[in-house]
C-alpha positions in Angstrom: 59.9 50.3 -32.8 61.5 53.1 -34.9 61.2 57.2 -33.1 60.7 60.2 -35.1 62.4 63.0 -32.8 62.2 67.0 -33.3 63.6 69.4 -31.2 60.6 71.8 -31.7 60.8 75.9 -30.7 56.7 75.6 -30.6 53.9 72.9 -31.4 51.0 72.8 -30.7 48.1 70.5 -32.2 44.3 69.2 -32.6 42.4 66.4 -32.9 41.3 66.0 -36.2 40.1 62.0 -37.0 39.4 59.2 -34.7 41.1 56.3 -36.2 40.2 53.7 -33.6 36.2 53.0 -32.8 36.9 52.8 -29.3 39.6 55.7 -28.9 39.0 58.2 -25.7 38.2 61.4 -26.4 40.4 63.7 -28.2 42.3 65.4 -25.4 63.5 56.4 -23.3 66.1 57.3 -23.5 66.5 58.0 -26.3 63.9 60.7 -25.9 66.0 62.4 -22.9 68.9 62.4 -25.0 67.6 64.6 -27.7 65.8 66.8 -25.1 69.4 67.4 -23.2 70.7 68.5 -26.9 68.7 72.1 -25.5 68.1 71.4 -21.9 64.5 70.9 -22.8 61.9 69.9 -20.1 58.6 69.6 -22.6 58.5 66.4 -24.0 54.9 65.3 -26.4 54.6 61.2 -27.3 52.4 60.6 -30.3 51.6 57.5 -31.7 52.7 57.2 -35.5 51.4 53.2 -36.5 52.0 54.1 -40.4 55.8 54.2 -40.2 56.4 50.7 -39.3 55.6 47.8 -41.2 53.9 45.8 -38.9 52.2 47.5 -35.9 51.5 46.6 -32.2 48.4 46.0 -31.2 46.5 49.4 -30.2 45.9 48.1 -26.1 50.1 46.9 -26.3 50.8 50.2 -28.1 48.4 52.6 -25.7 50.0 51.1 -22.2 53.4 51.7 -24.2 53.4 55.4 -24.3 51.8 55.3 -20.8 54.7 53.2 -19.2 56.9 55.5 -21.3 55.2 59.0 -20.2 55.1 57.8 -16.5 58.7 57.3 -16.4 59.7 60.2 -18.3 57.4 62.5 -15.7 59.0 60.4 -13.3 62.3 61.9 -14.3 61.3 65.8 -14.3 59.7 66.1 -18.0 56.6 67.4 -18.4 55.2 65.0 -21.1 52.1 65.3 -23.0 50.5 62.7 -24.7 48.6 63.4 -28.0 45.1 61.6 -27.7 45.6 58.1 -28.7 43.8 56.8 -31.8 43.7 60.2 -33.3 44.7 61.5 -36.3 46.1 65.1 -35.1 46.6 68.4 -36.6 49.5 70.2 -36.1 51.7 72.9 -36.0 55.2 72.3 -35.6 58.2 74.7 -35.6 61.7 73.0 -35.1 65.1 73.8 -34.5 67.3 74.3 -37.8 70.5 72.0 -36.9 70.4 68.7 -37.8 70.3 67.3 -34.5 66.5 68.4 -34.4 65.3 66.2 -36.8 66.6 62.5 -35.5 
């Protein structure tokens, strides 16, 4: 599994595509590291299949980010999760430092 991080001053975003037939509707660690970087408390999880090779399997990949949002809201974050099988639009606006971009 690879992670894209931002540290992100604003996003925001919108369903654009459903990619999977059966997708809903559009509605780590590692993760609470970066978020400590700014003492940041919003965290969003979006599936990004097209940077790995090989992929999971959509169900294996879905209860993923679940499991991973549960534990991270477990934790104090307030975590979003982008609508799964959905290509999104967005608007993203992130920190300058390197550290933002991991």
């Amino acid at each position: 599994m690879k992670l894209l991080m931002f540290l992100a001053k604003q996003f925001t975003f919108r369903p654009f595509e459903k990619t999977l037939p059966d997708a809903g509707d559009g509605g780590g660690k590692n993760v609470k590291w970066i978020a400590g970087k700014r003492t940041l408390k919003n965290i969003v999880l979006h599936s990004f299949t097209h940077l790995a090779e090989a992929s999971a399997s959509p169900q294996f990949a879905e209860t993923f980010l679940q499991s991973a949002a549960m534990r991270l809201r477990n934790t104090g974050y307030q975590v979003t999760l982008t609508p799964f099988g959905w290509v999104c639009e967005w608007d993203l606006s992130v920190f300058g430092e390197s550290l933002a971009k991991v």
